[in-house]
N, C-alpha and C positions, 0 to 999 in steps of 0.2 A: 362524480361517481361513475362506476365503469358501467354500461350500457347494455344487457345482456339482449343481443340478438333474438327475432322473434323465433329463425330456425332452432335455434338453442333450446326457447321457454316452451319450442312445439313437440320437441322430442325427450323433454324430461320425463322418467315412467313414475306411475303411481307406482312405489313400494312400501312394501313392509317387510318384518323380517321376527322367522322362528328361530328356535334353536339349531335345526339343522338345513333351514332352506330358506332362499330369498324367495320372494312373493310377488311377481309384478299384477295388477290389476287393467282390464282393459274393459272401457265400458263399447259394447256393441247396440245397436239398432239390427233389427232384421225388415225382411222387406212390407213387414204390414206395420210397424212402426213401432215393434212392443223391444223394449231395453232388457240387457241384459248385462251381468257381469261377468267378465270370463279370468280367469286365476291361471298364471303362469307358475309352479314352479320349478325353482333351481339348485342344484346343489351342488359346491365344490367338489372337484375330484382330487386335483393336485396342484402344488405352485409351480408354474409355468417360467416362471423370470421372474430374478427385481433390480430394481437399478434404484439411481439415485430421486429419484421422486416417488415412489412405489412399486408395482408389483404388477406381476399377471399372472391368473390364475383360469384354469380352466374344469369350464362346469358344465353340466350335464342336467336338462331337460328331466324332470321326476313326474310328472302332470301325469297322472291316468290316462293312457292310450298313447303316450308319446313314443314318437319310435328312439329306436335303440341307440341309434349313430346321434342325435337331439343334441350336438355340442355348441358350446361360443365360449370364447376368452372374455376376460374380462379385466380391465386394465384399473389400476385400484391408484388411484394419485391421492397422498396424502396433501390434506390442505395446508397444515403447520410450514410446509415446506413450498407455499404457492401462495401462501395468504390470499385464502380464497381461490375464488375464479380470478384467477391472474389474467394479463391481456395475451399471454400467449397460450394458455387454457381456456379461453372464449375463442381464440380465434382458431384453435384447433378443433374445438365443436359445432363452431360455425363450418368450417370446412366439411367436417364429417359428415356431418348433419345434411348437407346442400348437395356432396358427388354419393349420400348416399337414396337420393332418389333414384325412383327404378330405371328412369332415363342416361342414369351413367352405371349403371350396374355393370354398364361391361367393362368398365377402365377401372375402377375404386372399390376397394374392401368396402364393404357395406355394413355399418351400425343399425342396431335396433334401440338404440334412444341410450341413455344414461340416466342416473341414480344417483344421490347422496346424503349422506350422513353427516353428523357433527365433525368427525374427524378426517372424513375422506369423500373423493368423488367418483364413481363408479362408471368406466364406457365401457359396455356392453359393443361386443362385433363379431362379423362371422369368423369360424377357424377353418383357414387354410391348411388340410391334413398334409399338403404335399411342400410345406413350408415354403420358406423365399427363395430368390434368385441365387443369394449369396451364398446360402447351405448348398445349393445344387453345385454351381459352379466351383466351389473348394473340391467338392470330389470330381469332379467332370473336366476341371482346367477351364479347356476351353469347348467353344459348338462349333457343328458344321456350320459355313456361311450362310446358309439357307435358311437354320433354326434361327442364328442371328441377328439375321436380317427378318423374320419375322417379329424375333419377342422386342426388337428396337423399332419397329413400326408400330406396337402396342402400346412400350409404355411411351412413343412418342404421342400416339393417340389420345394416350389419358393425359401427358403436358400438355397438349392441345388445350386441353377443355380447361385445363384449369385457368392457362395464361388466356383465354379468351374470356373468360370470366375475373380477369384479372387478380387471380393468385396466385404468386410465384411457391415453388413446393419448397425451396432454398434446405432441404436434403434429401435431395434426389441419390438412390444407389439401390445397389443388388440385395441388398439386406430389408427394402422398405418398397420390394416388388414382390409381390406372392403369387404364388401359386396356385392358380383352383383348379386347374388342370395340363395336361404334360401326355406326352405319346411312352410308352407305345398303346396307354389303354384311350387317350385323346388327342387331339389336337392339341399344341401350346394356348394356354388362354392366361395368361398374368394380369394383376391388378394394382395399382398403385396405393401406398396406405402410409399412414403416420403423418398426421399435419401438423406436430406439436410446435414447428416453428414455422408453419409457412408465413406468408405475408401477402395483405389484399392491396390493391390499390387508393383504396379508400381509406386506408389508414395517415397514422404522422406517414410525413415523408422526411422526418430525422432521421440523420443519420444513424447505422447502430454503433452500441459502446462495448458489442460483446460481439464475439467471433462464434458465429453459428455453422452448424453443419458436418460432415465428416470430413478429414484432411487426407486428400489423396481423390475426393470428388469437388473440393472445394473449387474455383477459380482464381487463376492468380490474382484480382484483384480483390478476392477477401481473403489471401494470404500478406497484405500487408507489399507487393512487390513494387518497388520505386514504380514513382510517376505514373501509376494505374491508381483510377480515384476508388474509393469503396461505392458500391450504391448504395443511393438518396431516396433513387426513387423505385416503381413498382416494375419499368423496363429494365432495369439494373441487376433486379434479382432475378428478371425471368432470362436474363444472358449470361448470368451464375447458372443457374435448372441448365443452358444447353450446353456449356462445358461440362458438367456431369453427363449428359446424359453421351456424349463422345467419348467418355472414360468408359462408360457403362461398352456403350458398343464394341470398345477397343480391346475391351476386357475378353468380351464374350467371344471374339472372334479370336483372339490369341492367346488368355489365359497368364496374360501380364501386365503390369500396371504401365503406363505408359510410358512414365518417366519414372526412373529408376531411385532417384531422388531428388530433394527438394532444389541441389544444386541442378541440377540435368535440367528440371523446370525454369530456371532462374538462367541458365543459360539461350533455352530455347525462346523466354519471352524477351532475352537482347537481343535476339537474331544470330547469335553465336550457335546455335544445333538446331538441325531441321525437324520436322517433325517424322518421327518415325516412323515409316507408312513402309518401309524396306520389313518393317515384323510382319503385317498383317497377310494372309495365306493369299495364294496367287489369286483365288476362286471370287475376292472383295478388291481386289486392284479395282485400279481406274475409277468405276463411281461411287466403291466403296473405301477408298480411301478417301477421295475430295467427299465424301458425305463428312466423315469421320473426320477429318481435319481441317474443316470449313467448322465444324462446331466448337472444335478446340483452339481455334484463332485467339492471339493474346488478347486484343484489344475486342473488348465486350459489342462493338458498334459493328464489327466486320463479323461476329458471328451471325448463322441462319437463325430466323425465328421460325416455332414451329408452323406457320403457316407454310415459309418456303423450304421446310423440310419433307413436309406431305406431298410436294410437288416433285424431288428429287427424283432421277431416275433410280435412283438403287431402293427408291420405295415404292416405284411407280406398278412394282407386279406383285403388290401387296392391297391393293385399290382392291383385287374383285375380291379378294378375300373377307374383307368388309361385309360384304356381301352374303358369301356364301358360309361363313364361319360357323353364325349364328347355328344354323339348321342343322351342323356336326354338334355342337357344343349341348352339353346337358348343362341346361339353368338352373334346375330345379335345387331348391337349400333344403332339400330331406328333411324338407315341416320348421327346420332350426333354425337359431343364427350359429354363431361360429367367430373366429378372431384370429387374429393372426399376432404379431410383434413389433416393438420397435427397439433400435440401437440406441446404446447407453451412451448420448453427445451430451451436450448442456443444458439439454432442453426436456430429455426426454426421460421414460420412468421407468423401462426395462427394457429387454433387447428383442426384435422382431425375431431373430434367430434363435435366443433361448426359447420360444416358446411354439415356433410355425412344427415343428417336428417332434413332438413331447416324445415320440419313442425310440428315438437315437438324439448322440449329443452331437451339434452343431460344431461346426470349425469356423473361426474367424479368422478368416487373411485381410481383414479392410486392411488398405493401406494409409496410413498418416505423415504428420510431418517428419518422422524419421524415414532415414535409406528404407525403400519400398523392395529392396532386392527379392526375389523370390528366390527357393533350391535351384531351380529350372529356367531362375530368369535368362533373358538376351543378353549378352556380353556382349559391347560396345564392339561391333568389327568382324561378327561371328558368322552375319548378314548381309548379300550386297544387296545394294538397291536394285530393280529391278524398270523403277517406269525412269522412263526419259525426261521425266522433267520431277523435280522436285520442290516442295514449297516450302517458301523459307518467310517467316516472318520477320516485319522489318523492324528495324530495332528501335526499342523504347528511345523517346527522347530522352537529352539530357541536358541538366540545367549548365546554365552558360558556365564553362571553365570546371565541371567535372567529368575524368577521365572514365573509361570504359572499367579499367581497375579499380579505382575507390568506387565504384557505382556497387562492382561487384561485393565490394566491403562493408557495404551500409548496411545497416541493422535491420533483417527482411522481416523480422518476427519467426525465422526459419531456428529449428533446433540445431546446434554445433555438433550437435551426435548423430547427424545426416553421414557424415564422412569420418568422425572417430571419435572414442571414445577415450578416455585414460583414467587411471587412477595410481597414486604415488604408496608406498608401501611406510607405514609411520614413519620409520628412520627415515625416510626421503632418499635411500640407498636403490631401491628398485622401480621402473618403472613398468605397468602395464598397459597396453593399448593394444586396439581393436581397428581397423579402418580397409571396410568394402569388402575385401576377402572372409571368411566364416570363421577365421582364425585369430588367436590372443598373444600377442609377442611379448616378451619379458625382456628389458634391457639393466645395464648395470649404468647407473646415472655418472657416475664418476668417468669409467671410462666408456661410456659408449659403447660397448660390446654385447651383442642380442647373447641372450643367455640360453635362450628353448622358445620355441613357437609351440600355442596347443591350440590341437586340431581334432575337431571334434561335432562343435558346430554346425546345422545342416543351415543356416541363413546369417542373418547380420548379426553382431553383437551390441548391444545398445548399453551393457555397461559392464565398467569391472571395479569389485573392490577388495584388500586383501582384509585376511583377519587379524589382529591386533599384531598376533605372532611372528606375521610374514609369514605362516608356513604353507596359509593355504587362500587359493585364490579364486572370488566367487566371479561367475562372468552371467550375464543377462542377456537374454536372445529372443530374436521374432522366429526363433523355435518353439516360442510359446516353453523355453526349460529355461532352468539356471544350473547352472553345472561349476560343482566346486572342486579345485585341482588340487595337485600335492604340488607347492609353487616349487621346489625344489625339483623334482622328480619330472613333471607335465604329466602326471598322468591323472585319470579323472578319478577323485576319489567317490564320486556318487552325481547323480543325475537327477536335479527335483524336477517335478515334472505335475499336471495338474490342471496348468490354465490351458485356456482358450483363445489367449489374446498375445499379444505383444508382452515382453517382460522389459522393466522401464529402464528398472535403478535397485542397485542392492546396496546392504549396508549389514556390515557386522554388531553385535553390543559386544561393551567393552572385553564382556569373559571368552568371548569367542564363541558362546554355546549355541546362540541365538540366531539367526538369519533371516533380515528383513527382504520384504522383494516388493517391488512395485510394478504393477502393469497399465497398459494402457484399459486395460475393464473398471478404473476407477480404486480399486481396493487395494491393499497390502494386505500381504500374507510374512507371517511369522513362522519359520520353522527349527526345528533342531537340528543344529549344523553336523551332528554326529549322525542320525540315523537319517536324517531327511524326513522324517515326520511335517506334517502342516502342524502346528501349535495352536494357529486363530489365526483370521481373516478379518480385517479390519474394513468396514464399508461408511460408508461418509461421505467421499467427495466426490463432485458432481461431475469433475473429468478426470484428462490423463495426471495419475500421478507420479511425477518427475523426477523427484529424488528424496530419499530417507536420512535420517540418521540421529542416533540414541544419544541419549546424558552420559555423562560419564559415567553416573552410577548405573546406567545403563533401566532406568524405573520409567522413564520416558520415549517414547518414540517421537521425532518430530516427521510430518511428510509433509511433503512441498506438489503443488499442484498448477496444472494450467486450470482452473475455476479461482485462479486471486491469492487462493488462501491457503494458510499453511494449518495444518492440525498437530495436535498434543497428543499422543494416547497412552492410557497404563498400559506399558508392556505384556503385564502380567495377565490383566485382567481385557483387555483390547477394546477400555470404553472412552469417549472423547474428553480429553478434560478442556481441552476448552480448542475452540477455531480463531486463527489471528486473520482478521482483516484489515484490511487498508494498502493493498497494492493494487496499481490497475492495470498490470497485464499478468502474463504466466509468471507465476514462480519458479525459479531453476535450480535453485539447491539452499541449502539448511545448512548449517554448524551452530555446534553448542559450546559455549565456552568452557576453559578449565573444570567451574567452579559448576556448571550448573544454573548457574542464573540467568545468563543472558544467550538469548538465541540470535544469531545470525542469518537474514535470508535475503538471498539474492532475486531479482524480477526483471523481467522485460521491459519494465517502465523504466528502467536505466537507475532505479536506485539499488541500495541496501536495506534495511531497517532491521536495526536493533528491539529486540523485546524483552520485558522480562519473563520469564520465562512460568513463573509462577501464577502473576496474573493477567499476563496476556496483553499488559499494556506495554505502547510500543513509545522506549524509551528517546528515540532519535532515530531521524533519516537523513544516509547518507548519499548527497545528491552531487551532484557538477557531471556525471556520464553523460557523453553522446551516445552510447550503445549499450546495448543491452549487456548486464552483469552475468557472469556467467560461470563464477568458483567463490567462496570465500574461506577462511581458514584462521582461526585463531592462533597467536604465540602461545607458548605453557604457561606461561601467568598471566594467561587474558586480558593484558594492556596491549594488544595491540592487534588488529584486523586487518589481513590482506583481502583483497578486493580484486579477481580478474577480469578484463572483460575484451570489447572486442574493438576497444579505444587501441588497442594495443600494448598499452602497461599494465604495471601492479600497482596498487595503491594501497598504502599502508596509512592506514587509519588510526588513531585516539580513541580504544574503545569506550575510554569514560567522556569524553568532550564532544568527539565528534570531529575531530581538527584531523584533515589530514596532514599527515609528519611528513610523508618524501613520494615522489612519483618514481617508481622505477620502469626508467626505458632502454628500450633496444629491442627489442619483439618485432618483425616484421609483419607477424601476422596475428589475427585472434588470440589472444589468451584464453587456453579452457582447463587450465587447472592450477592450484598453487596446494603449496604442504611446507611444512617450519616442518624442522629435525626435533629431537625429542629435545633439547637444549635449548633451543630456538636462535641458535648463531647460523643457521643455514636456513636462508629458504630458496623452496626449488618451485618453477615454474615451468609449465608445457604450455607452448603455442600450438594452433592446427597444425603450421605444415612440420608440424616433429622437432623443434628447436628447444632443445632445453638449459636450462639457465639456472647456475646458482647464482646466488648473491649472499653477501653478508646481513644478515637478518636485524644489525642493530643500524651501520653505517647506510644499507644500500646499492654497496659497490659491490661490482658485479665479479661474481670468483672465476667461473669459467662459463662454458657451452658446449653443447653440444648437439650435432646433428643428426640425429636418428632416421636411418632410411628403411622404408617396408617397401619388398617386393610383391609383388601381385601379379 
């Protein structure tokens, strides 16, 4: 039975609860020893955030004589969905609980105890009016070197205390560092917050089975990158905290993510690209690049710990400040507590962002494992270097007798919509694709000839799909829009627009009316492809949702997720009919067969699996991949399943046995798409580097190719 910590059982509050206010109870002593009892109460103002474990809501001080400003958030984790005090909800209150004594008040959000109920657990924390790092810096880009160099001496201060008390924070970023004060009315003063996944030393030292944290502060070795181990143990995690917290400062000084995408990373830790230090502003050369890319070293053992980051010279005229801060800074919580937010990862139960700022709305640029391009990013070549000497990390090893090329090929856990996307139009006559540039080209598959580029796009495009018709083409973007064309014409016939986040994956129902869209905030949104309306917003899964796609009869939605599992939902009505599990990495795409019955879904675990689609039980899995699956597509009479992936063939499958029938090859590179013609005598296949291929869809043999080139 799980142990709950005594910090834990010391900070639980006496409550009770009215119709319109919670109630906390605190028993006092005064100084000639007579008791008393003193009554807190609270009452909601407004919902603040919610994500996939709960919610945050922000409440206000009611108490006779309480002053006006009396705020705290309050973060509402449902138990249904944590069974109980789960070990990463003990260990997040443990954490809370311990930096929020008054002796770390200057590094860490500070809780006033937690609450709970039958159905939920209640953490009470101060609120941050001037929200997190991450909202400032969306409008601001990037700081002067000065500011940056100070608020990365901060939140290195509060990693200090943690890794010295041995807790790694394992999601460290700009969205889970707040704000309690900012110039020009203070001094910068930020605090570190959200421990819902940290980890202590004194825990298992198992390895983990789930991919924690945010992608794009992650470290190459919990993205899965050859020959770097995950960490075991408690020094492992706290060498992931200083690759973050080097993204952090890279950010903050130039207002761009460091590596562009997850390939640019994957190159940088073979020793093939150096580290980018030719971005950062003349003003942080020399000891603020070796700060900044001493913490982003590939191999976890050659990064600083923060002990000998305190020491650094680019920290070293931040020392008196320490000192002298204090006696600028206004400590005082105006009588309250107060709370701030966290981001919607795997772990955690609304977003630090939706709720640090309740009186404007937040913008999200985290970056993830998709292309991280910005409007405004670096272009490869647009910079020269500037110091004399440049650091090049040395290249991974590798295992005896493979080459630097198949190393490149291995299955990183990275998404293939880092560098393009595509989608086939039903006939298999048109193809669409996306890749670096902000723009969507349309080709004719037979002859190879680009038909129209649309341009429009201010960032990447993460996905495109047509609608039944052909006529019109939806495309998905880290413009946080989806914008649907006239495919004929290229022009934009309408602009959805809405999120906050990254937009993943779209997907038409069969009438054309309907328009699915998936982002990285977790949810799908349903709209009318005519007006552009939202329809319903679909909420459930616990991360990025990957890709969509409806029944024929178009009554079902299915969406695919990296949280394992794939959801069901009534279209109409946008309630879950049921969640399929049993894959053990990300999911990466869905098809429904002819008939409605059987669903198709692809995973990172290198399988397939077949379900029924009614009750969710999972008919057969199709297994023998080395790499990760990455398209699947039914024939029109649902006998037969193609299968892409990054083996580099197609595999066409038995969709009632399970046998597979023929291996189609000749792909030099990734397969990231396949589509059967409406007859199902043609099927077409797209590899990454733009290779497309028919084949005959009964025999195998291959009808022609073709090579598709995008300029950039």
């Amino acid at each position: 039975m799980l142990r709950i910590p005594d910090l834990v059982l010391d900070s639980k509050l006496h409550t009770q609860f009215s119709d319109s206010a919670t109630i906390h109870s605190f028993l006092e002593t005064d100084r000639s020893g007579d008791r008393s009892c003193r009554k807190e109460y609270w009452r909601q103002e407004k919902l603040l955030g919610r994500g996939g474990f709960g919610e945050v809501r922000l409440e206000r001080c009611v108490t006779a004589g309480a002053k006006q400003d009396a705020l705290r958030a309050v973060k509402v984790i449902k138990k249904q969905l944590i069974t109980g005090i789960s070990p990463d909800l003990n260990r997040e209150l443990e954490a809370i609980a311990k930096f929020s004594q008054d002796r770390y008040q200057r590094w860490f959000v500070k809780s006033f105890g937690w609450y709970e109920v039958s159905s939920s657990i209640f953490i009470t924390m101060e609120y941050c009016r001037h929200g997190d790092l991450h909202h400032y810096l969306s409008n601001r880009r990037s700081l002067p070197a000065a500011e940056a160099q100070q608020l990365t001496y901060q939140i290195l201060e509060g990693l200090h205390h943690m890794h010295e008390n041995d807790f790694a924070h394992r999601d460290l970023k700009p969205g889970n560092i707040l704000i309690k004060l900012m110039p020009p009315e203070k001094n910068w003063w930020v605090v570190l917050a959200d421990f819902g996944i940290s980890k202590r030393g004194d825990e298992s030292n198992e390895p983990t089975t789930a991919i924690k944290g945010t992608n794009g502060f992650m470290a190459p070795e919990l993205l899965g990158v050859p020959n770097l181990t995950r960490p075991k143990h408690i020094s492992g995690f706290k060498a992931a905290d200083m690759w973050a917290l080097g993204e952090i400062a890279f950010r903050m000084l130039t207002g761009e993510v460091t590596f562009q995408s997850q390939w640019e990373l994957m190159e940088y830790c073979q020793g093939k690209r150096t580290f980018p230090s030719d971005r950062l502003p003349s003003s942080a050369r020399l000891d603020g690049e070796e700060f900044v890319s001493s913490l982003m070293e590939t191999f976890p053992s050659n990064r600083m710990t923060t002990a000998q980051c305190l020491k650094h010279h680019w920290m070293e005229s931040q020392h008196i400040n320490l000192i002298e801060e204090p006696t600028k800074l206004n400590l005082e919580q105006n009588g309250s507590p107060g709370f701030a937010q966290s981001d919607m990862d795997r772990n955690d139960s609304a977003r630090w962002s939706d709720i640090s700022a309740p009186e404007s709305e937040p913008v999200q640029t985290t970056a993830q494992r998709r292309q991280a391009n910005l409007s405004d990013s670096y272009q490869m070549g647009s910079r020269q270097t500037q110091l004399k000497q440049v650091r090049i990390n040395p290249p991974i090893p590798q295992n005896p007798g493979t080459s630097n090329e198949s190393l490149l090929k291995q299955d990183m856990a990275l998404d293939v919509s880092q560098n393009i996307v595509v989608a086939l139009s039903l006939d298999g006559k048109t193809l669409a694709a996306a890749r670096r540039d902000y723009n969507v080209w349309l080709w004719d598959n037979w002859s190879g000839k680009v038909l129209r580029t649309l341009k429009g796009h201010i960032n990447c495009v993460n996905a495109v799909a047509f609608s039944p018709d052909g006529k019109t083409l939806a495309s998905a973007s880290n413009d946080y829009t989806v914008k649907l064309w006239d495919s004929q014409s290229g022009v934009v016939l309408r602009t959805l627009e809405g999120y906050k986040y990254w937009v993943t994956a779209v997907a038409f129902s069969p009438d054309g009316k309907t328009l699915a869209s998936a982002s990285d905030d977790n949810t799908v949104k349903l709209w009318d492809s005519q007006s552009g309306v939202v329809l319903r917003t679909l909420e459930g899964h616990e991360d990025w949702v990957t890709a969509v796609a409806f029944s024929p009869d178009g009554k079902t939605l299915a969406s695919a997720s990296d949280d394992y599992t794939v959801k069901l939902w009534d279209s109409q009505s946008g309630v879950v009919l049921r969640t399929l599990e049993g894959h053990k990495n990300w999911v990466t795409a869905v098809a429904f067969s002819p008939d409605g019955k059987t669903l198709a879904s692809a995973s990172s675990d290198y399988t397939v699996k077949l379900w029924d689609s009614q009750s969710g039980v999972v008919l057969r899995t199709l297994e023998g991949r080395k790499y990760r699956v990455a398209a699947v597509a039914f024939t029109p009479d649902g006998k037969t399943l193609a299968s892409a992936s990054r083996d580099h063939d197609i595999r066409l499958w038995d969709s009632q046995s399970g046998a597979v029938l023929r291996t189609l090859e000749g792909h030099k590179n990734w397969v990231i798409a396949v589509a059967f013609s409406p007859d199902g005598k043609t099927l077409v296949s797209v590899s990454w580097d733009l290779n497309v291929m028919l084949w005959d869809g009964r025999s195998g043999a291959r009808i022609r190719q073709n090579m598709l080139e995008l300029v950039f």
